[in-house]
C-alpha positions in Angstrom: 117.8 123.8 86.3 114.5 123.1 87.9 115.5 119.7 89.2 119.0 121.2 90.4 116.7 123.8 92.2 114.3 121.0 93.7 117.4 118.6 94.8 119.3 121.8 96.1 115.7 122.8 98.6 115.8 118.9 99.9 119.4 119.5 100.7 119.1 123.0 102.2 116.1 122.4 104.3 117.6 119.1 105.6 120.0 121.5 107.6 117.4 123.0 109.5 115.5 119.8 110.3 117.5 119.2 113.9 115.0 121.6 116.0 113.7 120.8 119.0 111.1 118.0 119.2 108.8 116.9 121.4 108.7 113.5 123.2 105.8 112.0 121.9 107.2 112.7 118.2 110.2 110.5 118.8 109.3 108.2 121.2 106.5 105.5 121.7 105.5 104.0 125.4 106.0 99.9 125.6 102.8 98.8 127.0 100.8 100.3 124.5 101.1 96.8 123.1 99.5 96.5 119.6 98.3 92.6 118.0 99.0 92.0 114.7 95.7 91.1 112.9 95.0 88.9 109.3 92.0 87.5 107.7 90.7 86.1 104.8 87.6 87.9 103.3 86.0 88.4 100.0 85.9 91.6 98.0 82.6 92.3 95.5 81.8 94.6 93.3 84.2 94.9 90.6 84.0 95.5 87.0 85.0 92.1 85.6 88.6 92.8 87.5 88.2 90.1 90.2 89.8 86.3 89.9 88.6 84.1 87.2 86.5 80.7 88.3 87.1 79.1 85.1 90.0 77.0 83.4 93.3 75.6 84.8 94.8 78.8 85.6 91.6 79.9 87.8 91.3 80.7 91.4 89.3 77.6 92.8 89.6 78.8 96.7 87.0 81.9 95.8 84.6 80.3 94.2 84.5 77.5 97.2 84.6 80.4 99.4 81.5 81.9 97.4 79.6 79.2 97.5 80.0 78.7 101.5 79.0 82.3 102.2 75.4 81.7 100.1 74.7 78.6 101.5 74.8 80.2 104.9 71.8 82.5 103.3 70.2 79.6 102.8 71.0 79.6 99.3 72.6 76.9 97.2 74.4 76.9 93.8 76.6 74.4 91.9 79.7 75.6 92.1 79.8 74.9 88.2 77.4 78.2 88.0 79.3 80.6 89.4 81.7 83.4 87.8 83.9 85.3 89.7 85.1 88.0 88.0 83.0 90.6 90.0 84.9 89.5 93.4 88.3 88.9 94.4 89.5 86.7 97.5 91.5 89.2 99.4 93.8 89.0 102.8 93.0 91.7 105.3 96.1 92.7 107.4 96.4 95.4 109.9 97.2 96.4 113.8 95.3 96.6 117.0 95.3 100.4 117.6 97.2 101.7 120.6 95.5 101.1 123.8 92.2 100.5 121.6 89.2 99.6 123.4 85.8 97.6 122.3 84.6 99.8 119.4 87.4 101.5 118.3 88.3 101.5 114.2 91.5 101.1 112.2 92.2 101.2 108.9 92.6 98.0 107.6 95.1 97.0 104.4 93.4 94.8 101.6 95.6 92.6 99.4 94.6 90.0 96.4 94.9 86.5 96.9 94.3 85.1 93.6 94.1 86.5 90.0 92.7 89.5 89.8 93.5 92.5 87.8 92.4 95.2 89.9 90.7 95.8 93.0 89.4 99.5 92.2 85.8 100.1 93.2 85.5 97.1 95.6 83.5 96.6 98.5 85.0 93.9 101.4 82.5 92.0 103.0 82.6 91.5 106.5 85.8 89.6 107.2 87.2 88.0 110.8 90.3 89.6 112.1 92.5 87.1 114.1 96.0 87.3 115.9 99.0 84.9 115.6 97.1 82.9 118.0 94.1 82.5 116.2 92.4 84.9 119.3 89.5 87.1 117.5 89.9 90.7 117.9 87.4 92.2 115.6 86.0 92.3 112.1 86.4 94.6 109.1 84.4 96.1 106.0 83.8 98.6 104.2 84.7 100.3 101.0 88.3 99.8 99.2 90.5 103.1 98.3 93.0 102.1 96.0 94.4 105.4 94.5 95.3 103.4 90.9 94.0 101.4 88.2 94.9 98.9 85.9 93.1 98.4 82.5 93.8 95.1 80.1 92.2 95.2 76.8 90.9 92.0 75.0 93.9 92.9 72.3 96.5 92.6 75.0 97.4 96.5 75.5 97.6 98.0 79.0 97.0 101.0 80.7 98.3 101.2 84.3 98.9 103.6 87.0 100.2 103.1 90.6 99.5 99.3 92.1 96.1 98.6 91.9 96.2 95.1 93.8 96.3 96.9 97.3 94.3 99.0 98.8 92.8 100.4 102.0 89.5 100.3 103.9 89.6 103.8 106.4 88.5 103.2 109.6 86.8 99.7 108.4 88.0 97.6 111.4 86.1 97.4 114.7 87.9 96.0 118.0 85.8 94.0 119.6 88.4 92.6 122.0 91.3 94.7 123.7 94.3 94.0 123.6 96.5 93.2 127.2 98.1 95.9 129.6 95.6 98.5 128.5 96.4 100.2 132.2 99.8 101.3 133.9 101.5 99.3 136.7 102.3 102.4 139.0 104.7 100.3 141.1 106.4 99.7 137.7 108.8 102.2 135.4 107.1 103.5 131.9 109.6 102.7 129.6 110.3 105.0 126.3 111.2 103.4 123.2 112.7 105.4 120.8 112.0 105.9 117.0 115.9 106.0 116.5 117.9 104.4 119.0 121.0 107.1 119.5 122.9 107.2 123.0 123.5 110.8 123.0 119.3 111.5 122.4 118.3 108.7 125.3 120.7 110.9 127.3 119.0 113.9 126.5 115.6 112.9 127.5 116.3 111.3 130.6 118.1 114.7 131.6 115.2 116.7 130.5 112.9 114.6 132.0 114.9 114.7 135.4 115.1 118.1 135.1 111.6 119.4 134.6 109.9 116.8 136.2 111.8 117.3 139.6 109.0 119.5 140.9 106.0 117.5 140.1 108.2 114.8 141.9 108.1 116.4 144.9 111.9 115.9 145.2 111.2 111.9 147.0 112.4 110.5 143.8 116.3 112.1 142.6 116.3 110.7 139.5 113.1 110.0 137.9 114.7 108.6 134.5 117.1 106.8 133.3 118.5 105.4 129.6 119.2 102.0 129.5 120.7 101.3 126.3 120.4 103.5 122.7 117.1 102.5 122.6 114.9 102.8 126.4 115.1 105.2 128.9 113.2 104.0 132.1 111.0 106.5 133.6 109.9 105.5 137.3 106.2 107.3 138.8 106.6 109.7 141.3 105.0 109.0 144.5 102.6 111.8 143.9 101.1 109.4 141.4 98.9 106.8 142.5 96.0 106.7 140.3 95.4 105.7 137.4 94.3 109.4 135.8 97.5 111.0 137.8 99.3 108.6 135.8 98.0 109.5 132.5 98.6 113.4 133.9 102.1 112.7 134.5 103.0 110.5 131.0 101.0 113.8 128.9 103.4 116.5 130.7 105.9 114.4 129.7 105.4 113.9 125.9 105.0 117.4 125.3 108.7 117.9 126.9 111.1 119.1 124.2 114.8 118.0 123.1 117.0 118.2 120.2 117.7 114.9 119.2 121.0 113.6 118.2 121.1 112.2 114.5 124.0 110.8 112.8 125.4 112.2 109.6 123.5 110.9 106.6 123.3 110.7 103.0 120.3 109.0 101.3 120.1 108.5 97.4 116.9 107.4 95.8 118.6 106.3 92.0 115.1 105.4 90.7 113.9 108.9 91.1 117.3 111.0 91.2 116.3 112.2 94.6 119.1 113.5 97.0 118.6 113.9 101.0 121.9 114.7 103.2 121.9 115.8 106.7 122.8 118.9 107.9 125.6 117.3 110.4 127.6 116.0 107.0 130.9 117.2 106.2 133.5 116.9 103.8 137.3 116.7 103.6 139.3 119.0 101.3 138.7 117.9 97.6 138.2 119.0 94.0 135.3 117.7 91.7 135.7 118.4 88.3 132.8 118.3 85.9 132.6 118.5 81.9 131.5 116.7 78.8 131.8 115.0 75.4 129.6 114.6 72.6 130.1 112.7 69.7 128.0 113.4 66.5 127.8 110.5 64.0 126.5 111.7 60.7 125.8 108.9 58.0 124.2 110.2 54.9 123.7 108.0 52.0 124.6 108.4 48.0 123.0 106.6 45.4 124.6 105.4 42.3 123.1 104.6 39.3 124.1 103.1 35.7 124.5 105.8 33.0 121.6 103.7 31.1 118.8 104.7 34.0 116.6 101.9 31.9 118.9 99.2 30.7 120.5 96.1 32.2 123.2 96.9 31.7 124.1 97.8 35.5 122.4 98.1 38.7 121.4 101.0 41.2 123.8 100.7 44.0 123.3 102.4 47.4 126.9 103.4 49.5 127.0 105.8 52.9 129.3 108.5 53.7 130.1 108.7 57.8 131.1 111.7 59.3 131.9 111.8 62.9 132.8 115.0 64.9 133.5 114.9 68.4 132.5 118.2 70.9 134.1 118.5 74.1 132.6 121.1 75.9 134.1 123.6 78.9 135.5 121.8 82.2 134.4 122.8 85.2 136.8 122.6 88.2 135.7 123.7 92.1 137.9 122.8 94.8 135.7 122.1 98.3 137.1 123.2 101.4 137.7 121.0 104.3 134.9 120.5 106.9 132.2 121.9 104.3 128.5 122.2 105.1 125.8 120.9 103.4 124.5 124.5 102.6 128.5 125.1 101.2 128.7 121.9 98.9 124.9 122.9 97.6 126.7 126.3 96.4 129.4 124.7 95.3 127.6 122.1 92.6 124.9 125.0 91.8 128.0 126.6 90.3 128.9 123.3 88.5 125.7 123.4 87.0 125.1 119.9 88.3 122.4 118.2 87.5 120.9 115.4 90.1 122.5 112.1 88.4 125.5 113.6 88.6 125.1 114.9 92.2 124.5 111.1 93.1 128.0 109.8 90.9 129.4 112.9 93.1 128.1 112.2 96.3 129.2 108.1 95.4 132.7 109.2 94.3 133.4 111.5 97.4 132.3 108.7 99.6 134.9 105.9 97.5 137.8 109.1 98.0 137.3 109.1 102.1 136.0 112.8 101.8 132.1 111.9 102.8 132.3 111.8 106.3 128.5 110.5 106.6 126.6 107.1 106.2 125.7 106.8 102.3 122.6 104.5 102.1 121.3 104.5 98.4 117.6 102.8 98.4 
């Protein structure tokens, strides 16, 4: 009953999640253009979890790479010296933050490259990000947050938790270059792009835009925005605006503007975790779910025989099995859903069933092979 009373919250609250939003939640502006950044760095200071430097099976690119990096400190060692189990080559990925200028930080995502078992407790050393291009934008370091670990024992046995290959650095990238169209054209439309294209939500902003921004306008402009598709509405700069500061002014008093977006009817269902989400816009045709069960109980309990002479040869001790098989058929359930149901009515409805969350996915999945689901199903 506990996980019926979890699944049955996620579904109830998801019926009050189509409030009023604002702007800046569901949309994002175009120019704030972000790079895409990778490198290749090393990471040190593990406890004999990093790649190995030995054997056929070893990662040779790390111990070439280690051996470059101290001979620019002036120091030199045979690659044949070296053991790598303390460090780990790595590839640094991550994003040029939104209208980011020289000095800002970003968190940075660190991923093994070679063999290693376990990045927890690593430090990255200073590591070159670079775009598609191969343009330098910055650098990154710092120390790794992994949130797992992964322990292998000599005997073989294993003790895991979570994915201890990845991790983050917080805040351990540094621009040192900006990225392009930092500034705002005010000639030119700021275009929204939303989070999830819908035509009925573009609709909504541009008429809430065009409606409270009228004043600030100064009425030379009639319509100030405009959708384009599901995805962009087009928002053009009043002629009150022309600086670069009004602009900001003018883009802030717009993101805080509020609308109630328009989301389709959904059903999501996690099978790896039983987990249940449906929309408050779903409904259901007119059907009946009926619910029971049926156990079977195999018994096998076993008889030995033996010869009358416990002690002679005369026969031998002879083990036979009686089966006994019962079968239990407990109480059906029937409950017959009205037509255009609500979430909060179908929640009732298998609550009374006594549902538990499997069987409120193999529901969900029948109702959606009958025609009653009138909603997306998307199982993940």
């Amino acid at each position: 009953m506990k996980a019926l009373t979890t699944f049955l919250a996620v579904l109830l609250f998801s019926t009050s999640l189509f409030a009023e939003v604002r702007l800046k939640d569901i949309t994002s502006i175009e120019n704030a253009k972000q790079e895409a950044l990778i490198g290749y760095g090393l990471v040190i200071g593990l406890s004999g979890t990093g790649d190995r430097s030995s054997g056929n099976r070893g990662a040779i690119f790390t111990v070439q790479t280690i051996s470059n990096m101290l001979e620019r400190f002036g120091i030199t060692v045979p690659k044949d010296y070296l053991r790598t189990r303390n460090v780990a080559a790595v590839i640094v990925t991550s994003s040029t933050p939104a209208y980011g200028r020289v000095g800002s930080q970003f968190d940075v995502t660190v991923s093994s490259l070679g063999d290693a078992t376990s990045l927890e407790g690593g430090v990255l050393l200073m590591t070159p990000l670079r775009g598609i291009d191969g343009t330098y934008f910055g650098l990154a370091q710092g120390s790794l947050s992994v949130g797992g670990y992964n322990v292998e024992t000599e005997s073989g046995e294993k003790l895991k938790k979570n994915h201890a290959l990845v991790g983050r650095v917080p805040n351990g990238g540094v621009l040192d270059k900006a990225a392009a169209n930092t500034g705002f054209q005010l000639d030119q439309p700021v275009r929204l792009l939303l989070s999830e294209p819908d035509f009925g939500t573009a609709s909504k902003i541009a008429e809430k835009i065009n409606t409270d921004l009228a004043a600030i306008a100064g009425n030379t402009i009639t319509t100030l925005a405009r959708p384009l598709n599901a995805g962009v509405v087009e928002v053009s700069f009043p002629s009150t605006v022309s600086t670069q500061d009004q602009a900001v002014f003018f883009i802030a008093d717009m993101e805080i503007l509020t609308v109630q977006p328009d989301v389709d009817a959904r059903v999501v269902i996690n099978e790896r975790t039983g987990t249940v989400v449906a929309g408050g816009n779903v409904r259901i045709n007119e059907i009946m779910i009926s619910h029971g069960s049926l156990t079977i109980h195999i018994k096998r309990t076993p008889i030995i025989s033996q010869p009358v002479a416990a002690f002679s040869n005369a026969g031998q001790t002879v083990v036979e099995y009686i089966t006994e098989t019962k079968a239990f058929e407990g109480e059906v359930n029937n409950a017959v859903i009205k037509e255009t149901t609500s979430v909060s009515d179908l929640a009732a409805a298998l609550n009374e069933l006594g549902m538990r969350p499997r069987d409120v996915i193999s529901i969900f999945q029948a109702l959606k092979q009958a025609g009653a689901l009138n909603a997306r199903l998307i199982i993940i």
